[in-house]
N, C-alpha and C positions, 0 to 999 in steps of 0.2 A: 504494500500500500504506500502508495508518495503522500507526504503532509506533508503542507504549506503554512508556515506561522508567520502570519503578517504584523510586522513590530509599528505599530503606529504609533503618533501622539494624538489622542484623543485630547477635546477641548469642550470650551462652556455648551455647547451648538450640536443638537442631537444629530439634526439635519444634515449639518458639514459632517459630523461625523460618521451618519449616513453613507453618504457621498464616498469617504474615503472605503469603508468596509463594502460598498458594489466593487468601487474602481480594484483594489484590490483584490476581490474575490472575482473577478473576470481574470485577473491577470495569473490566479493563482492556478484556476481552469483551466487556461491555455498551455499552461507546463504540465499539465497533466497530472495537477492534484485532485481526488476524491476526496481530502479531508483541508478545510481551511480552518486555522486558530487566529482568532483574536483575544487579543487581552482582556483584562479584567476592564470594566468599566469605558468599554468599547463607546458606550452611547453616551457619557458626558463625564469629563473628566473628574478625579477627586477634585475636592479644594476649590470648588467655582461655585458653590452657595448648596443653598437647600438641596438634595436629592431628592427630597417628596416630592418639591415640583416639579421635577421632571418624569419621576417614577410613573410607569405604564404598565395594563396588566400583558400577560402573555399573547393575547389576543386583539393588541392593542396598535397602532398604525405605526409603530418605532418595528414593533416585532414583526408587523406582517411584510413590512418591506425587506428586512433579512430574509425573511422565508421568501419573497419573490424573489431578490437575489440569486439565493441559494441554488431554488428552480432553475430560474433561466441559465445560468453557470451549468447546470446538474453537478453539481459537490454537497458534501456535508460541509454545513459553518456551523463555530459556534462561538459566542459574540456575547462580552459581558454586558448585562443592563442591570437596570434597578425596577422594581414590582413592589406596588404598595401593599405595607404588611401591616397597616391599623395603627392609631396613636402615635399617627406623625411620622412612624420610621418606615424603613422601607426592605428590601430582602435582597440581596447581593446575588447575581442571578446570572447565570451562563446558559442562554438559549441555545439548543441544539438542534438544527433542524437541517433538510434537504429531503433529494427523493427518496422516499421511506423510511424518512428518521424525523422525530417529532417527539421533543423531550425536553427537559430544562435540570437544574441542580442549581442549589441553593448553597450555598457558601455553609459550611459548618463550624469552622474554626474563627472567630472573628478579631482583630488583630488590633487586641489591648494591650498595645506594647512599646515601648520608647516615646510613652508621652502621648498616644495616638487612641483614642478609645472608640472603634468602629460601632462597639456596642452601643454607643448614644441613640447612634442613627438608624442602626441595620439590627434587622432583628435575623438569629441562625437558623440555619436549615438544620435536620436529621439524617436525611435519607441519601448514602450514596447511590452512584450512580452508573453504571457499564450499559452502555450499546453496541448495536455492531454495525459498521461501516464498511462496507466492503469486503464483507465476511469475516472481519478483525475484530473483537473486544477493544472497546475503549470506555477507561474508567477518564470521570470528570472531574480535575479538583481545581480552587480558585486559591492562589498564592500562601497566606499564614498558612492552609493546610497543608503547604509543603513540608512543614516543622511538623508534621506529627504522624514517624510514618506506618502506623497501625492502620491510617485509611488506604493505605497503598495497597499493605498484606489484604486487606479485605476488600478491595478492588479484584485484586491478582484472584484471592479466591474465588470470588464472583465471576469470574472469565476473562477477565484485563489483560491483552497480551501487551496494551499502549494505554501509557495515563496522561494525559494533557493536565495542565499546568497553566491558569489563565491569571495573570498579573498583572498587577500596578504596584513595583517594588518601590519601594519606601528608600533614598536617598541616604549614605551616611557613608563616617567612615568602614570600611572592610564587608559594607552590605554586599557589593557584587562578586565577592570572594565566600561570601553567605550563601549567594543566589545559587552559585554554581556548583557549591560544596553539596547543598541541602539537592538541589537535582541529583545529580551521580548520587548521591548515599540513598536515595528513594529508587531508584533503578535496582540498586544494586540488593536493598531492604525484600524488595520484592518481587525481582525478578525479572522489571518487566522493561520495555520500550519507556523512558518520558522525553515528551513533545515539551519542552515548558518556554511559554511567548509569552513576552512583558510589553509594555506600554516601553518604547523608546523614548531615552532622556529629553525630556523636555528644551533643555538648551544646547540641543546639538539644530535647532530648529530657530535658536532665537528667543524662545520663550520664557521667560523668567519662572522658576520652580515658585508655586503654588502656598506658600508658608511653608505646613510640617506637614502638608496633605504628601500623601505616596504617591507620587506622578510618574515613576517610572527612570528606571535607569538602563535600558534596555536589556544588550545581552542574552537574547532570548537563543535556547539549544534546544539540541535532540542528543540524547544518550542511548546507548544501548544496553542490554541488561548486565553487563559484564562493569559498568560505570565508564567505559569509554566514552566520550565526545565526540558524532559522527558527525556535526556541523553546528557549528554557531553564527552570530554576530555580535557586530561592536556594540556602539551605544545607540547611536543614530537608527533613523526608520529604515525598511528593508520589509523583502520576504526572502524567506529560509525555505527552501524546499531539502526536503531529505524522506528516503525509499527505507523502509523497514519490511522485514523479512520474518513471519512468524515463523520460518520453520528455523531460525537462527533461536528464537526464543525455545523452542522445546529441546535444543540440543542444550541449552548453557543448563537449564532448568533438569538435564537429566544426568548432567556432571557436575550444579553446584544446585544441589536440592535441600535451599534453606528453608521454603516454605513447607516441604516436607518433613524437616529436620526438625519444626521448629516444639518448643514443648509450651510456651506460655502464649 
C-alpha cells in the first residue's frame, strides 16, 4: 500500500484550509496513493481563538467536502477537525473516509502537559480504532497518544498492520528528537508500520508560532516495524509518499514476536 502524508500549515480559515487538503489530496492520487494523512487539526489551526466556533458535526459541510475530495481523488483521507461535544468544548477528531471507508476517532489521550491543558476545551474519546484500506489494517491515533504505547499493542491486536499518527506537535527544546524517538519506539512496541504526519512549522512559511498553542514543527515519517526510518521530512510543508509491505510485517512479527511474548 503507498501512503501519502501531507505536512501542511493549517491556519484560522476552515475554507483555505479546505482548499489546501483537495489541492493536496489530488496530488497525492496522482503518485498513486490509496491512503492520504493529514494532521491533526487539518481544518483550523491551534491557537486562532475558540474551537467551538468552528466545530462541525461529522455530517457537516467542512466534512462533507473531505469526503467529496476523497471520492473524486478515489483514496482514503483522513483529516483532523473538531465536533461539538456539549458545554462549550469540543472533540479532537480524525475523519476517515473515501471509497468504502467511512469512520472517525476521537482523540483519547488529551495533552495536559508543558503548560498546555487540551482538557479545557476538548473533551476524550474511548474507542480505538482499525480499518482496512486496501486490504491493510490501519489503526488511528492523534499525537499525545503517541506517549502511551498500550494503544499501539491494542491497535496491532485489533488487526493494525499500519498506525497513522495525526499531529500538531507542540514547539520546544528537544520536542523533535521526542517526535521521532516516541514514533520508532511505537513501531517497534508493536510491531507494526507508523505513518506519523505533523502540521509543518509554522515559520518555515513566514508565520509567527501561535503563543504556547502546538502548531506544528513538522518532521513528519514513516517507520517500519523493525524502528527503521523508511522516509521522512524536514520542517517545512511537503508530501511524503512511502510503499509498505504487509508481508515485511508478518516476517519481523515471526522473528521478533513481542506481542506474543508479551505477559502484562
Amino acid at each position: 500500500m503507498r501512503i501519502a502524508l501531507a505536512q501542511i500549515v493549517s491556519g484560522p480559515d476552515p475554507a483555505a484550509n479546505l482548499a489546501q487538503l483537495t489541492r493536496r489530496t489530488r496530488e497525492a492520487a496522482g503518485a498513486g496513493a490509496e491512503l492520504v494523512l493529514f494532521p491533526e487539526a487539518t481544518m483550523r489551526a491551534f491557537g486562532g481563538g475558540d474551537l467551538a466556533a468552528v466545530a462541525e458535526p461529522l455530517d457537516g459541510p467542512w466534512a462533507s467536502a473531505v469526503r467529496e475530495a476523497a471520492t473524486e481523488a478515489g483514496v482514503v483521507v483522513a483529516a483532523g477537525m473538531f465536533t461539538p461535544a456539549g458545554g462549550g468544548r469540543v472533540t479532537n477528531t480524525l475523519l476517515v473516509t473515501g471509497p468504502g471507508v467511512e469512520a472517525s476517532y476521537t482523540k483519547i489521550h488529551l495533552f495536559d502537559a508543558f503548560g498546555f491543558a487540551e482538557s479545557d476545551t476538548v473533551a476524550a474519546g474511548e474507542e480505538p480504532l482499525v480499518v482496512e484500506v486496501a486490504g491493510v489494517g490501519v489503526g488511528f491515533t492523534t499525537c499525545y497518544d503517541v506517549r502511551f504505547p498500550g494503544l499501539y499493542t491494542t491497535l496491532a491486536e485489533r488487526g493494525a498492520t499500519v498506525v497513522a499518527v495525526c499531529a500538531s506537535w507542540g514547539a520546544g527544546p528537544g520536542k523533535v528528537e521526542q517526535w521521532e524517538l516516541l514514533v520508532r519506539a511505537r513501531a517497534l512496541d508493536a510491531t507494526v508500520f507508523v505513518a506519523a504526519c505533523g502540521q509543518a512549522d509554522p515559520s518555515t512559511t513566514g508565520v509567527a508560532p501561535a503563543g504556547s498553542a502546538p502548531t506544528g514543527v513538522g518532521h513528519s515519517l514513516v517507520v517500519g516495524p523493525t524502528g527503521t526510518v523508511l522516509a521522512g521530512l524536514g520542517a517545512e510543508p511537503g508530501l511524503l509518499l512511502a510503499d509498505v509491505d504487509p508481508a515485511e510485517l508478518a516476517a519481523v512479527r515471526q522473528a521478533l514476536p513481542v506481542l506474543a511474548n508479551r505477559r502484562f
